[in-house]
Each structure stands twice: as structure tokens, then as C-alpha cells.
C-alpha positions in Angstrom: -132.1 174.9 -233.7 -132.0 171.3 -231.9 -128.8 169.5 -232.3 -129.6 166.0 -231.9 -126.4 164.3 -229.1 -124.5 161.6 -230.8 -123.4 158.6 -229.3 -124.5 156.1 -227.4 -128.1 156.4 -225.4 -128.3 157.4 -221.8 -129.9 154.2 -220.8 -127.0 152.2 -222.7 -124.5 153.8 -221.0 -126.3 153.2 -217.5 -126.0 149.4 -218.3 -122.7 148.9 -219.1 -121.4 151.2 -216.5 -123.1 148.5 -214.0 -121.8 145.9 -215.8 -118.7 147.1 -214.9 -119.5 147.7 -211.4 -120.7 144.0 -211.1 -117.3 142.4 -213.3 -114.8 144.4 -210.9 -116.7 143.0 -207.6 -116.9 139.6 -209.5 -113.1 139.9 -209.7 -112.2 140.7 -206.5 -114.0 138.6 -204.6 -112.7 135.9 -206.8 -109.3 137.4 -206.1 -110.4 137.4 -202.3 -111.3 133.7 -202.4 -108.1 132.7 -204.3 -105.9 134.3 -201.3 -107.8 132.6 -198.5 -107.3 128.9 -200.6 -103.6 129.9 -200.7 -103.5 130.4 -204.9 -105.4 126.7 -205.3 -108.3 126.3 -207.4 -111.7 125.2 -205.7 -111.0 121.3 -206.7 -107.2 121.5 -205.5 -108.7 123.2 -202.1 -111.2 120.7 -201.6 -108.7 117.7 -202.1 -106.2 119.1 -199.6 -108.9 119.5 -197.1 -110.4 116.5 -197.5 -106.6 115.4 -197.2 -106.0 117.0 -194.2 -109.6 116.0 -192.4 -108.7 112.5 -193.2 -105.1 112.9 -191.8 -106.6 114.4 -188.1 -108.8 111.1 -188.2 -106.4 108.9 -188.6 -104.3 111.0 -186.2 -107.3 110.5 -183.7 -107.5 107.0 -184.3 -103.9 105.9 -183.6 -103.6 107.9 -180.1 -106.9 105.7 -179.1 -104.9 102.6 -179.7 -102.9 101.3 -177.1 -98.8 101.5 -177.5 -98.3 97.8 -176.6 -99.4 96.7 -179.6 -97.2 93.7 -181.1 -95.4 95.0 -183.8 -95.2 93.2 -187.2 -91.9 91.3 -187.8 -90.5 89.5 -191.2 -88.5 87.3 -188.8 -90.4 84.9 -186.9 -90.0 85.7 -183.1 -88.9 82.7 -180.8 -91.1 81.0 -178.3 -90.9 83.0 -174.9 -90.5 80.6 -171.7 -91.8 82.2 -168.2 -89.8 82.4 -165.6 -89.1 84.2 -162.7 -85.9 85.3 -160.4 -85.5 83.9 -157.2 -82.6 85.5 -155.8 -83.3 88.9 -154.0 -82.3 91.0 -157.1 -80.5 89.8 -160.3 -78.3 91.7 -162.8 -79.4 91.2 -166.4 -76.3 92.1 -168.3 -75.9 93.0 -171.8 -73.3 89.9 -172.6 -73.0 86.4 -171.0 -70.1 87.7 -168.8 -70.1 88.6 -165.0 -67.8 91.9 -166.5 -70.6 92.5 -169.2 -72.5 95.8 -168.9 -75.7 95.4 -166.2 -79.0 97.0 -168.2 -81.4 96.5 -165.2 -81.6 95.4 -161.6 -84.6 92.6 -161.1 -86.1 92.6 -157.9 -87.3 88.9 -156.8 -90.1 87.4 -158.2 -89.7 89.2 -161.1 -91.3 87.4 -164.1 -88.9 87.5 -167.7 -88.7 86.4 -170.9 -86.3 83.4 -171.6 -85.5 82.3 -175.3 -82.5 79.6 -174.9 -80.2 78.9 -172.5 -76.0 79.4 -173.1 -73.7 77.8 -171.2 -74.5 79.2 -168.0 -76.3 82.0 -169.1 -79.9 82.6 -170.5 -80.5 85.1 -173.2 -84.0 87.1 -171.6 -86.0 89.2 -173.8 -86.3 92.4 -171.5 -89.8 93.5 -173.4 -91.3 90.4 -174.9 -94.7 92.1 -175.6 -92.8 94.5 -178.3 -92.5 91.4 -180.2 -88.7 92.9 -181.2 -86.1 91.1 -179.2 -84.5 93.4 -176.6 -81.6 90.8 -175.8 -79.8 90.7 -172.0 -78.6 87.6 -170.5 -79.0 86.4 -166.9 -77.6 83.4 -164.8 -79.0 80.5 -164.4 -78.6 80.3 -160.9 -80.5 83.1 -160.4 -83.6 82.1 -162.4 -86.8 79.3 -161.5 -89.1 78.1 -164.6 -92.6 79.5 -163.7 -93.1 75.3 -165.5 -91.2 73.1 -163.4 -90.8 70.8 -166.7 -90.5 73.8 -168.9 -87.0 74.2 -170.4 -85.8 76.9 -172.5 -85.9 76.4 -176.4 -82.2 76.4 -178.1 -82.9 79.1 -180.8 -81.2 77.9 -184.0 -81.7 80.4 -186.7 -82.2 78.5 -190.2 -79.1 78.0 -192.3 -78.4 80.4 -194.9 -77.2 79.7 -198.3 -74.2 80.9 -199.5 -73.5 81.2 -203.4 -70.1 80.3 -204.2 -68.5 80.8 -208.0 -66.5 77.5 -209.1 -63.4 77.7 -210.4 -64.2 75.8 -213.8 -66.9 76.5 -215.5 -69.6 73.7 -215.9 -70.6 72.5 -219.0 -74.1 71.4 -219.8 -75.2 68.3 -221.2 -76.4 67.6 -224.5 -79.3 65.3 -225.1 
């Protein structure tokens, strides 16, 4: 007698058992591509490199530029008068004092920054194309405008105002 098998048909089984085969490699090269993008999703991997492309750019971009370049500044930078030392070295010191600190030795004909004059003393900016005052002072006797009828801008800074509370209180008008 002929006992018909029960269950499922041979060709039925066939396909789902490669449809396993296919979702487990689905899966782990999923899994694969997940590790390699460090757990990020395909949009939060594409961001970061575009992130990180646009960073080495920019990266490229400022070592082409040259590292003299002026430097923005909120304070307005006093005018810079030329002019250059005349004895055979000069001490720029960091106060207007002969005991002051010496910064630098200046060989002659040395060209420097001067913004005003003190007393005896001018107040040199030692790198004036930082656009940042580097302050030292020098002596006058030492130094020869590069302008024979240039002479050295007093700096004033402008005056700042200075809120004081009154002792009474004010009382305001009625119309």
C-alpha cells in the first residue's frame, strides 16, 4: 500500500531553505557594513565624511595662506611712523627706563615701528605687520624718522564713560 508523505512539498521546502541562505548573508553583510561605518547608519556615515572631506580642504587651504596675514582687531590699530636706528645697535626695552628689561638688540639701520613718543622714549611696535601691538620702547636719541618732517602720533585712547550712582534719587518731571 502507498502511504502518501505529509507535509510540506519537496520543492517548498527547497525555497525557503534558500531564502534562508539569502536573509542570513543579507544580515551579515549588513552587520559587516555597520562595523566598517563604526555603528552609524548610511546617512550619518555619509555626513561625517563629507564633514571630514570638507575639514582636510579647508585644512589644505589655510597652510597655502601666508602666516603674515593682518589679523582682525575690534580696537583700531594706531598709525605706524617709519623710522630707523642710527646708532650702531639699540636696546628696545620693555619699559621707558634704562633699568627696564632689553627684548631685542637692533643692529643699525634697522627700520621700526613708532606709535608716539614719551618723554624721552618712543613706544615701537616690535611686529607691526601682526596688526597686534607688541609694545617696547626705545630712545630717542637712538632713532632717525625715515620722513624728516614725520613726527610720531601721540596715541590718545578715547575717553571711557564711567556710570556713577547719585546719592539722591532724581525725580522726573511731570508735564
Amino acid at each position: 500500500m502507498y502511504r502518501r508523505p505529509t507535509g510540506p512539498p519537496a520543492w517548498f521546502v527547497t525555497l525557503i531553505a534558500f531564502a534562508l541562505v539569502f536573509a542570513v548573508y543579507y544580515l551579515y553583510t549588513g552587520f559587516l557594513g555597520w562595523m566598517e561605518r563604526g555603528g552609524q547608519s548610511p546617512e550619518e556615515a555619509t555626513a561625517q565624511a563629507a564633514l571630514a572631506s570638507t575639514a582636510r580642504a579647508e585644512e589644505r587651504i589655510a597652510r597655502r595662506t601666508p602666516s603674515a596675514t593682518p589679523r582682525p582687531s575690534a580696537t583700531p590699530v594706531p598709525e605706524c611712523q617709519m623710522f630707523r636706528v642710527s646708532a650702531q645697535s639699540a636696546n628696545m626695552r620693555r619699559q621707558p627706563s634704562l633699568i627696564a628689561q632689553v627684548i631685542r638688540v637692533l643692529p643699525q639701520n634697522t627700520e621700526v615701528c613708532v606709535l608716539a613718543r614719551q618723554g624721552d622714549w618712543y613706544q615701537i611696535d616690535a611686529d607691526p605687520i601682526t596688526r597686534r601691538i607688541e609694545e617696547g620702547y626705545m630712545s630717542v636719541d637712538v632713532l632717525r624718522p625715515l620722513n624728516p618732517t614725520a613726527t610720531p602720533v601721540i596715541f590718545t585712547p578715547p575717553p571711557t564713560i564711567t556710570l556713577t550712582p547719585s546719592e539722591t534719587p532724581t525725580r522726573t518731571p511731570r508735564p
